[in-house]
N, C-alpha and C positions, 0 to 999 in steps of 0.2 A: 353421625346423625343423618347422612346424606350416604348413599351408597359408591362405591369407590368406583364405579365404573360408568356413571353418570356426568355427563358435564353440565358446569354451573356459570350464568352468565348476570350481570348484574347491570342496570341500568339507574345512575345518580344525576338527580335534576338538583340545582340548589343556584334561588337566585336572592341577592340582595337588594341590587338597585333595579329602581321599574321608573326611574325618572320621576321619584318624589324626592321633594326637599332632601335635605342629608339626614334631616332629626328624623324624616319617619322612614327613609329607608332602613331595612334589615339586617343586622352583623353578623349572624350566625350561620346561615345557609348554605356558605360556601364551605366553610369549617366545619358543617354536619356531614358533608359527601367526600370531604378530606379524610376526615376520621373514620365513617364504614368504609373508603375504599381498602386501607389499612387493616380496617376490623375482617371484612370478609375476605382478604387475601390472608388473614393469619392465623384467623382459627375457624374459617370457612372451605380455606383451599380454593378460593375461586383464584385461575392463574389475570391475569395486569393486563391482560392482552384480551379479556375475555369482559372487563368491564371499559364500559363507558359512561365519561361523566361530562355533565354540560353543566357550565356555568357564565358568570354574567362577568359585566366589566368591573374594575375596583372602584371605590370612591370616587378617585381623581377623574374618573372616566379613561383612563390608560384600557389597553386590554393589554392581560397578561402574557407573556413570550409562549405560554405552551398551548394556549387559547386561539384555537383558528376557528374562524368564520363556522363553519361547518361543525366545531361543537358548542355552539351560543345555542341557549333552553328557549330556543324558539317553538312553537308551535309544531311545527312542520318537523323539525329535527326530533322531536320527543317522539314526534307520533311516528316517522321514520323507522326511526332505532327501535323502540317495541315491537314494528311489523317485524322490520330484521330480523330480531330475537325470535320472533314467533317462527319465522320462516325456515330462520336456520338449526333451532335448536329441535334435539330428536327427543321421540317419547321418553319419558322417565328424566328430561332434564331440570336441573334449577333454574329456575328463571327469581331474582331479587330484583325491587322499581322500590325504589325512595327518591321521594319529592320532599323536597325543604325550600319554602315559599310560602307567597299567598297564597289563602284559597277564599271562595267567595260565593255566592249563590244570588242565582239571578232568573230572570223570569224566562220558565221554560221555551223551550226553543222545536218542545217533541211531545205539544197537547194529546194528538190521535195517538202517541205510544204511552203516556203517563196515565191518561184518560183525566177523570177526578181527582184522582186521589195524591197530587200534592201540582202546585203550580211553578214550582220553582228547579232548575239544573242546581246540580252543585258544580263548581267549576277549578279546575287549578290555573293558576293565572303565571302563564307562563310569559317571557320576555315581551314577547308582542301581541301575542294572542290568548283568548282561554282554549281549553280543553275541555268540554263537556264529558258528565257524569257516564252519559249513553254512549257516547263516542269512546271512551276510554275503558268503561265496564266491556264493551262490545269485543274490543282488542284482548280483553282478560280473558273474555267467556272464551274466545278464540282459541288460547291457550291453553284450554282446560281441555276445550271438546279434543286438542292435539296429544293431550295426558301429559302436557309439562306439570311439574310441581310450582305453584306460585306464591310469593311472599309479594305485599305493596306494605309500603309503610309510608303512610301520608303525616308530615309533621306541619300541618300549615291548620288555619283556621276554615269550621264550615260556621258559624254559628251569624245573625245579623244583630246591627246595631249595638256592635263592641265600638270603644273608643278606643283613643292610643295611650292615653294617660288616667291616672286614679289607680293603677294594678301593682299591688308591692309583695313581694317574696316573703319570707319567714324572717327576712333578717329586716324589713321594711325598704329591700332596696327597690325600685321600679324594674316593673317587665313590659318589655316592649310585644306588643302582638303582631300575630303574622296572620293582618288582614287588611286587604287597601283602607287607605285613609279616608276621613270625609264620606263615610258611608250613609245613607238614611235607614233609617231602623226601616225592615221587611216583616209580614209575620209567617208563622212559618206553621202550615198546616200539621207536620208530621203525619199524614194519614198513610197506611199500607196500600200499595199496591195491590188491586182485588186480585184473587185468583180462587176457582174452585175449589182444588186439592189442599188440602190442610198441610200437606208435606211438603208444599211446594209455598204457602204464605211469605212474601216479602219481610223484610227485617227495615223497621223503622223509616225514615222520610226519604232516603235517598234511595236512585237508580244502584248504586254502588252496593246499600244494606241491604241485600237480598238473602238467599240461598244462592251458594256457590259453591265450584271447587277447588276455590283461590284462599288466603289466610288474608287478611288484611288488618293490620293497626292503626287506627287514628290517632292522631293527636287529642281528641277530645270528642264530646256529646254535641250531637247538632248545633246543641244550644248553648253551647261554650268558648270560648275563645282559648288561643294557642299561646304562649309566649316563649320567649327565649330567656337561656341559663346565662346568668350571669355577662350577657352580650357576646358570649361565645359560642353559644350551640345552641339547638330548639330542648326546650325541654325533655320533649318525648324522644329524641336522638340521642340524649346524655343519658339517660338514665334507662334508654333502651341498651344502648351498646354497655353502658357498666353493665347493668342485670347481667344481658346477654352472657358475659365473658365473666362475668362473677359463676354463672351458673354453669357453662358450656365446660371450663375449667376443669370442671370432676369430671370428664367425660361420662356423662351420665345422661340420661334421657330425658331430657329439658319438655315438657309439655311447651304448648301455648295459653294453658291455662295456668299456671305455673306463671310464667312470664307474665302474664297480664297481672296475676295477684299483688307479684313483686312490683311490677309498674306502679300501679294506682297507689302502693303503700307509698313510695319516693315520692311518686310528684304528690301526692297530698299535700304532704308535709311539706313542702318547697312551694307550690302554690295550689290552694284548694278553689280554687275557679276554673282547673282543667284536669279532669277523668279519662285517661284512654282508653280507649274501645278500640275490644279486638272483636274480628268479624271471620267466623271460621269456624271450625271443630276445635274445640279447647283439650280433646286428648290425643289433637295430632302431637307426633314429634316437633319440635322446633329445625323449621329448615330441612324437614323433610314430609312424604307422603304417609308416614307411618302410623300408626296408634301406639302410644306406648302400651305398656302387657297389662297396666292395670290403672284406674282411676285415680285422677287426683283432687277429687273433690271433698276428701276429707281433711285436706289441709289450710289451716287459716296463715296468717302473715302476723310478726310482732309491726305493730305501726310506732311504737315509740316505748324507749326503752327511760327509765327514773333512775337516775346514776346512784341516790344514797336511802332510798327508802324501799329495799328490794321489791318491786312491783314495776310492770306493763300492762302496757295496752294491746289489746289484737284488735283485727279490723272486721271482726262480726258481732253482732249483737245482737239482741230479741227479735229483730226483725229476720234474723240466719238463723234461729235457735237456740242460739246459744244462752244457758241460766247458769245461776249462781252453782258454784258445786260441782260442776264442770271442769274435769280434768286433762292439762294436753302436754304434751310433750314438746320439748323446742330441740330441732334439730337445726345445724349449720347447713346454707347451701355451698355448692359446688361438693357433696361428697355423694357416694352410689345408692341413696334415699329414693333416686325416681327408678321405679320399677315398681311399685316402691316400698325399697328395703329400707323398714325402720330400728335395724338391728342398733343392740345397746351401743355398739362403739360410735356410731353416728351420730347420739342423742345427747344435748345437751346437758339438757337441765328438766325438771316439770315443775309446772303452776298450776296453780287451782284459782277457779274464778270467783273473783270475789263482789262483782259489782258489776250490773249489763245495765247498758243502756241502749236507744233504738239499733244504731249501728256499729258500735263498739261495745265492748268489753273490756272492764280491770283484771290483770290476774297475779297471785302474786307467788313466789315460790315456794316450795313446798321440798321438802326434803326426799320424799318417794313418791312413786303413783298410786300411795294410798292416801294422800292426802294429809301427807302430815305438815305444821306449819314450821318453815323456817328458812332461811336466807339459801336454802341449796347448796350442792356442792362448791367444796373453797376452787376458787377461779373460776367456775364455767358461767358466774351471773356475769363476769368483766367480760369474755367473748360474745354475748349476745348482741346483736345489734340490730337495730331498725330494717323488717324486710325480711329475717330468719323467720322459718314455717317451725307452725306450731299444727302437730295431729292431736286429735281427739282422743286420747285413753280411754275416758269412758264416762258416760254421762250422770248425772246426776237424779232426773228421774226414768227410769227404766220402764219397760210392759213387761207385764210378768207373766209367764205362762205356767200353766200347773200343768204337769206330765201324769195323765190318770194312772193308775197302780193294772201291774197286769202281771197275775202269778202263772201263766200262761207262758208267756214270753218276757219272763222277769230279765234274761239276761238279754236281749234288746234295753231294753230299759237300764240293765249297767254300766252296758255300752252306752251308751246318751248320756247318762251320770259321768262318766268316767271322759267324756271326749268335749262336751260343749263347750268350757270355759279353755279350750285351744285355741279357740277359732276368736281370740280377742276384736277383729274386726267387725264382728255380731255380737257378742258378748260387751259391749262397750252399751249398748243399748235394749238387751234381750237379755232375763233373767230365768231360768228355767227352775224352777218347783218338784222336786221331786217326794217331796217329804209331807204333803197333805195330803190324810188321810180322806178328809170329810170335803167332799164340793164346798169351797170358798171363794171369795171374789175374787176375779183374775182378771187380764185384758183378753187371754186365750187358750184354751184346753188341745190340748192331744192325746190323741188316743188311739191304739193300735188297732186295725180293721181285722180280723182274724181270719175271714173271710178271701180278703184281697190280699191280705200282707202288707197293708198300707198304711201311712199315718193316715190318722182321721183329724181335721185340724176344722176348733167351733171359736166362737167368738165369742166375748163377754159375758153372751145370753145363753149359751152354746147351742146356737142352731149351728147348724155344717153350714161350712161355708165351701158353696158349690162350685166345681170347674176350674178346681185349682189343680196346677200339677202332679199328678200321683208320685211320690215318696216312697218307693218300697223300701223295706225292711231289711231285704236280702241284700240293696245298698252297699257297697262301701265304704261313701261318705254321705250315709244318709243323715249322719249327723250334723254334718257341714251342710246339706241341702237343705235341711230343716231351720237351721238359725238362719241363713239369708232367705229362707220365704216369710217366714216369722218377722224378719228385719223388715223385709221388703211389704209387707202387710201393715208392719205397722207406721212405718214410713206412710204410705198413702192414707190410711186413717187419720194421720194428725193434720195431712195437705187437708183433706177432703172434711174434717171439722174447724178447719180454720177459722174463725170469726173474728172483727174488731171487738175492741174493748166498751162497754154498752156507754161509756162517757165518755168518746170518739165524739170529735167535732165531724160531720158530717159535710164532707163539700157538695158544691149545687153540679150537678151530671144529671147526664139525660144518656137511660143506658136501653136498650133495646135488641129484642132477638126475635127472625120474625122467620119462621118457617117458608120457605123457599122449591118450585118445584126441579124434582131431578131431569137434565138433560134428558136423552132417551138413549144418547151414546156412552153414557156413566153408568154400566150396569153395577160396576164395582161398588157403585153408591150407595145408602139405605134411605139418607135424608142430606137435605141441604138447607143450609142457614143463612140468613143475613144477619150480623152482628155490629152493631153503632154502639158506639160510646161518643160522648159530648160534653167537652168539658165547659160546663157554664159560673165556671168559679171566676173570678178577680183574677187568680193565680195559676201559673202551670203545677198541671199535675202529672207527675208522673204513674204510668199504668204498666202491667204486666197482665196479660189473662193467658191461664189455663186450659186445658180441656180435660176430663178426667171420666173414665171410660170402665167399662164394665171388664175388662182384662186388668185392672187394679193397675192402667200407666197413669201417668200423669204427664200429659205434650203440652210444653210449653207455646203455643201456635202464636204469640205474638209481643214481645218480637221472640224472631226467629233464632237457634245457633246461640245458645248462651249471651247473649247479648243484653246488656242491663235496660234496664226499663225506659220505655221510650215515653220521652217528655210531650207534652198536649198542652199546647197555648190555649189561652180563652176565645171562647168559640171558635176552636179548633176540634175536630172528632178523627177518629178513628176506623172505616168500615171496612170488615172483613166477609169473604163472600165464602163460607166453609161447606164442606164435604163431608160425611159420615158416615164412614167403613165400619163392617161388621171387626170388632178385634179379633185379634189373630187368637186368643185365645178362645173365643166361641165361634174358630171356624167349623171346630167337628159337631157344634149343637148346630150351628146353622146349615149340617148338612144332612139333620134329620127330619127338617120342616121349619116351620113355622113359629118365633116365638117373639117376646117384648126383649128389651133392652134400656137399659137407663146413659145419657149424657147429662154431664156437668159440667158446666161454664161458669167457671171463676174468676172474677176481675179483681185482682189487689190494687187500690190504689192508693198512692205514698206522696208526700209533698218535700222530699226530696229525694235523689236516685240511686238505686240500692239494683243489684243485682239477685234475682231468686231460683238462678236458673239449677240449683242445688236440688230444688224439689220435684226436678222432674226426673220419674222413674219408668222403664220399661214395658213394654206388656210382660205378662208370665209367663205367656207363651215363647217368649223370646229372651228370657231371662237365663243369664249362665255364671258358672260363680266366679264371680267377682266385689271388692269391695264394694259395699256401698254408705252412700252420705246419708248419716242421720237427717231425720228434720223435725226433732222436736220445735215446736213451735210454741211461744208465749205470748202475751199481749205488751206491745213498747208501753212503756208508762206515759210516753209523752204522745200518746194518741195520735203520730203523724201518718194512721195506714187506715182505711178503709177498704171494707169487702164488698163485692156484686156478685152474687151468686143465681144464676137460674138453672134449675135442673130441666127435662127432657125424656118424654118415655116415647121411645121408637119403636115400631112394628115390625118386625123382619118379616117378609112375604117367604111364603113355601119356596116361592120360585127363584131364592137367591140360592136356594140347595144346589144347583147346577154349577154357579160361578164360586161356592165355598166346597165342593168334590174335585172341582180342576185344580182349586190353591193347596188343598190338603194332600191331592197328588204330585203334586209338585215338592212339598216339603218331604214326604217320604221319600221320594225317588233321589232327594239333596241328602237327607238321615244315610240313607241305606250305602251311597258312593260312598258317605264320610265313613262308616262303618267299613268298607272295603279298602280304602284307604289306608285308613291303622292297617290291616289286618296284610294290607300289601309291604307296610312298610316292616312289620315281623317276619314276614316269607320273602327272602331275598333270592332262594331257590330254581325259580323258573322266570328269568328275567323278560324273556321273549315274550311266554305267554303274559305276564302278567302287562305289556306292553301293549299287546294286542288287546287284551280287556279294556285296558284305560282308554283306548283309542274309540270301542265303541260307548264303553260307559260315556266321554267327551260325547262325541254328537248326542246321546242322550241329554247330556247335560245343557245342551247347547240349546236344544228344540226345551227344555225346561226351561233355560234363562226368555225365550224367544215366548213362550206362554206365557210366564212369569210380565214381561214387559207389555203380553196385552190386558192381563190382569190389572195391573197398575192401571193402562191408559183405560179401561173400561172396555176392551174388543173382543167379545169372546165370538169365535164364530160359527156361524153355523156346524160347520167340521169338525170344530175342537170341542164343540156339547156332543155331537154325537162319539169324536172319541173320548171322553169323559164318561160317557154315559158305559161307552165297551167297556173299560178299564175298571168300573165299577162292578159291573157283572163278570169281569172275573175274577176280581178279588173276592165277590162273593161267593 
C-alpha cells in the first residue's frame, strides 16, 4: 500500500499522567503507542530507528529506564520531532503522528486568523504545555506543500462539558475519557471558516476540519467525548489497529473509507457516545497517496449479527436509501474484494431487507440473489461477524427506461438487449424496456438520433434532456456508457426531489441566502452567495447542505471531504461565503454567448448525526466509468430530518465566453496528449522520436497546467485572452 522505495517515519505522543489525582489520570495512552509501534513496524515496514515515541512518567512517578528527558510529550519535543520529520523526510515519504491523550478546546488565541467564524482553538494537551490547532495544522500544511504522504490519528477528546463519570460500555462497565477534569461546559459555535471558492470551504468547527492533503482520524464529533477500552487502550486505537490488520491482512487495497465504515460499526457497539471522523479523501489508499481503481461507496458494514434467528442489522437506513426489498451480498474482509473484486469465491452469504429504519436496516438471509427466503448457505451464516461489508445486488425499486423500437438500427438495439444486464453495477438500479410497443409510463426514454448516431436520452415527459454527453452508436461500450449516465441521472433526480415527510416536526432555524457582489479579480465567477443557517431549536442540530448544479453534480460544500454532518448548538449558525462557476459541462454553451443557469441549495437537517456524503455525484462533464452509489431515497418514518431547499436562476454574461474558450482549450490540448499517449504506448518503434515529442507535448502541457491554475485563481490576462482569442481563429 505504500511504495517500496519510499521512506516511512512515524511519530507517537501517548501521555497518561498530567499531575491529576490517580482516579482521573489515564491507563491507556502509553499502551496505545506501544501497540502502533509494533503495528507499523509489522505490517507497515516502518524500520525501529525511523519512529519515535514520547511518553510520560508511570504512576508511581518513577521514569521508565528507556525514557530520557528528551523523549517526555513535552510541548517543545512534539513540535521538534514533527519539524525534524518534515525536514528530513523527502518527497513521496510516510510521515504517521498519533496522539493518545487529552485534548481540549479553549478560547482562541488567533481571532485576526479565525475571524468570526468559531471562538475557540482545539488543542492537544501535552505534558506541560498545549499545542494549538493552527500551530499544529500549520506543521501538517507544511508537509503537504513538501508532497510527504500524511496520516494523524488523534485519539483524545475535542468536545466540552464531558464529565468523568456516568459513561458505561455495552457490557455496563465504566469508560474513562480522555479529557482534563473539572472542566466548565463551553459552547461551541461550529461555524465554517468563510472562504469564496466552494472548493476550497472549511470542514466543520475546527482549524484542523478543513480541506487538506493530509488523511486525519479523530477519535470522535466535536461534540463527543473519547474514552478508553477496557482501561488498556483508547478506544479509537483498538479498534483502529484491529480493523487495520484485520483488513491490511489480504494484502488488498484497504480505502479510508473502508476503514472508517468498519470503525464507527465497533465502537458503536462498545460505546455509542463516540463516532470517528475521518478527514481526508475516503478513496485514498490506507497509508498511502493513492486512489484505489474504483469506488467504495457502494458498500454498507453488518453492525450486529442474531446468533439463532437467522437475521442482521446493517448500519444504513432510510435516511442512506436503503428500503425494504433491497438485496446485498456479505463478503468477508481481509480477502481481494477492494478493487473491488466481488467475485463468487469472496461472497459469503446474501440477505434481503426486511425492515429499515432511520439509520439502520434488518436484513435477513436469503438463499440466492433472487431473493429467495431462507437461512443461507450451511456454515457461511456461523463466519459472519459484526464489521463484514455487505454490497448492494440490487435494489428493490428500480427507474425504468423504455428503449424506443428502431427498425433502422434494430441490431444496435440487440446489442443493448443482449449487453445491459452485464454491467450488474448499473443494473442493480436501471431497468431497461425493450418490449413496449406503445409510449408508456417510464422515468426515461431513448432513442437513437439517425442523424448524429447518437442516443437521444428524454425524461419522464420526454422532453430531451439538453447538454448531456453524446453517446455514439458506433461505441464500443456504448452500452456501458448509457446505463451509468442513466444511473447517474437518476441518482441526481431522487437527491434533487428529496423532501421531508409532510408530518416532520419541523425545528425553529432561521435559514438565509443573500445574493452577494463578485470581486473584480474572480473572473472565474458567475455569482456569489452568503449562505446562514441558525439553529434556534432547544437542541443541536445536525446539518449537511448541498449544491446541485446544472452539469447534474451534486457538491457536498459543507461540510467538506466526506465528513459526516456537522453538529449546531442553540444559537449557534453556520455562514458560508460561496462562489459560482459556470459547470464544466456548459463550458462549451458558455462559449457561445450568453445564457441562464439554475443553483440549488439544499440543506438536510437531522437531529442525530448520519453521514450523506454517498449522494454527492460528479459533473458529466467529468464523469468516467466507474461504479457508482445508488441514492434511492425514502422518507425515515420517525420524522428525524428536515429539508431547506432555495433554488437560484444565474445570468451568464456573453463576456464569460472568453474565460470558458481558454478552459475548453485547455481540456482539448489535456484529451488530445492522452490520445497520444495510448497511441505512444502501442508504437514502441521510434523510441527517440517519440521522446523528443513528449518533451515538447510536456512544456505544452506545462503552460496548460500554468493557465489552468490562473483559471482557478480567477487571472486571466490580458495576453492569455488575446492568445485565446488566436487559437480560436485557427481552429476556426
Amino acid at each position: 500500500m505504500t511504495t517500496s522505495n519510499q521512506c516511512k517515519w512515524a511519530i507517537l505522543v501517548g501521555i497518561n499522567y498530567y499531575g491529576y489525582p490517580k482516579d482521573e489520570q489515564l491507563d491507556g495512552s502509553i499502551n496505545d503507542i506501544r501497540k502502533m509501534s509494533t503495528f507499523l513496524q509489522e505490517f507497515i515496514q516502518i524500520p525501529a530507528a525511523n519512529i519515535s515515541m514520547y511518553h510520560d512518567f508511570n504512576e508511581d512517578g518513577a521514569i521508565d529506564k528507556d525514557v530520557k528527558l528528551k523523549r517526555l510529550p513535552t510541548g517543545a519535543n512534539v513540535l521538534q520531532a514533527l519539524r525534524r520529520v518534515s525536514q528530513n523526510a523527502a518527497k513521496g515519504d510516510f510521515v504517521y503522528f498519533h496522539y493518545s491523550g487529552h485534548g481540549d478546546r479553549k478560547e482562541t488565541q488567533y481571532s485576526p486568523l479565525k475571524g468570526n467564524t468559531t471562538t475557540f482553538d482545539e488543542v492537544l494537551c501535552t505534558l506541560d504545555e498545549e499545542i494549538r490547532d493552527v500551530e499544529f495544522g500549520k506543521i501538517l500544511d507544511d508537509m503537504v506543500d513538501k508532497e510527504l504522504v500524511v496520516l494523524v490519528v488523534l485519539d483524545c477528546c475535542y468536545s466540552g462539558g464531558a464529565t468523568r463519570a456516568g459513561f458505561k460500555d455495552q457490557d455496563g462497565n465504566s469508560i474513562k475519557l480522555r479529557q482534563p477534569p473539572n472542566r466548565k461546559r463551553s459552547s461551541n459555535d461550529d461555524m465554517s471558516k468563510t472562504n469564496l471558492d466552494p472548493a476550497k470551504l472549511d470542514t466543520g468547527s475546527s482549524w484542523l476540519y478543513r480541506d487538506r492533503g493530509y488523511n486525519m482520524l479523530a477519535a470522535c464529533q466535536p461534540h463527543q467525548k473519547a474514552g478508553e477500552y477496557h482501561g488498556s487502550e483508547g478506544i479509537l486505537t483498538h479498534f483502529f489497529r484491529e480493523t487495520a490488520e484485520s483488513l491490511y491482512a489480504g494484502g488488498s487495497q484497504v480505502t479510508y473509507g473502508m476503514l472508517q465504515s468498519m470503525l464507527n460499526t465497533k465502537v458503536e457497539r462498545y460505546f455509542n457516545l463516540q463516532q470517528p471522523m475521518h478527514l481526508g479523501e475516503s478513496d485514498k489508499i490506507l497509508f498511502s497517496s493513492e486512489i484505489a481503481s474504483s469506488s467504495s461507496t457502494d458498500w454498507v458494514n453488518v453492525k450486529k449479527k442474531y446468533s439463532l434467528v437467522g437475521k442482521l442489522t446493517l448500519n444504513q437506513g432510510e435516511v442512506q436509501g436503503v428500503a425494504v426489498g433491497d438485496r446485498y451480498g456479505i463478503f468477508r474482509p481481509g480477502r481481494p474484494f477492494l478493487g473491488l473484486d466481488d467475485k463468487e469465491e469472496n461472497l459469503l452469504i446474501y440477505v434481503r431487507v426486511v425492515l429499515v429504519k432511520d439509520m439502520e436496516s434488518e436484513a435477513r438471509f436469503v438463499n440466492d440473489d433472487k431473493g429467495t427466503t431462507s437461512y443461507g448457505r450451511s456454515g457461511a451464516w456461523k463466519a459472519v461477524k459484526s464489521g463484514y461489508f455487505a454490497k448492494l445486488i440490487s435494489r428493490q425499486k428500480k427507474a425504468t427506461v423504455i428503449i424506443l423500437p428502431d427498425e433502422v438500427h434494430s441490431n444496435i438495439i440487440d446489442l443493448m438487449r443482449q449487453q445491459w444486464k452485464s454491467h450488474s453495477n448499473f443494473a442493480a438500479q436501471i431497468s431497461l424496456d425493450f418490449e413496449s410497443v406503445e409510449v408508456t409510463k417510464a422515468d426515461y426514454f431513448v432513442e437513437i438520433d439517425k442523424d448524429s448516431r447518437t442516443l437521444d436520452i428524454r425524461d419522464s415527459n420526454q422532453q430531451a434532456l439538453e447538454d448531456l454527453p453524446a453517446i455514439s452508436i458506433d461505441s464500443l461500450d456504448m452500452t456501458e456508457k448509457l446505463m451509468q449516465l442513466l444511473a447517474h441521472l437518476h441518482s441526481f433526480r431522487l437527491v434533487a426531489d428529496l423532501q421531508h415527510p409532510s408530518d416532520s416536526v419541523v425545528p425553529k432555524y432561521e435559514f438565509s441566502l443573500t445574493r452577494t457582489v463578485v470581486p473584480k479579480d474572480r473572473e472565474d465567477l458567475v455569482a456569489r452567495w452568503n449562505l446562514r443557517f441558525t439553529n434556534k431549536h432547544t437542541e443541536i442540530l445536525y446539518v449537511t447542505i448541498f449544491n446541485l448544479t446544472e452539469g447534474y453534480a451534486v457538491n457536498k460544500v459543507h461540510p467538506r471531504q466526506g465528513a459526516a454532518s456537522v453538529a449546531v448548538d442553540p444559537e449557534c449558525d453556520i455562514a458560508l461565503d460561496l462562489g459560482t462557476k459556470v459547470p464544466d459541462l456548459l463550458i462549451e454553451k458558455a462559449c457561445r454567448g450568453a445564457f441562464e443557469m439554475q443553483e440549488r441549495f439544499k440543506v438536510v437537517i437531522t437531529t442525530s448525526q448520519t453521514n450523506l456524503s454517498h449522494y454527492c455525484l460528479p459533473d458529466l462533464r467529468n464523469l468516467k466509468i466507474r461504479k457508482l452509489r445508488d441514492t434511492d431515497i425514502m422518507a425515515p418514518r420517525e420524522c428525524n430530518w428536515f429539508i431547506v431547499e432555495e433554488s437560484v436562476v444565474i445570468e451568464v454574461p456573453h463576456t464569460y465566453s472568453t474565460q470558458a474558450e481558454l478552459q475548453k482549450q485547455i481540456w482539448e490540448r489535456k484529451e488530445k496528449k492522452d490520445r497520444e499517449d495510448e497511441g505512444d504506448e502501442e508504437d514502441e518503434g521510434d523510441e527517440e522520436d517519440e521522446e523528443n515529442e513528449e518533451d515538447e507535448e510536456d512544456e505544452r502541457y506545462e503552460e496548460d497546467e500554468e493557465d489552468e491554475r490562473d483559471v482557478e485563481e480567477g487571472k486571466v490576462t490580458e495576453e492569455k485572452i488575446e492568445e485565446a482569442k488566436k487559437r480560436k481563429n485557427t481552429l476556426d
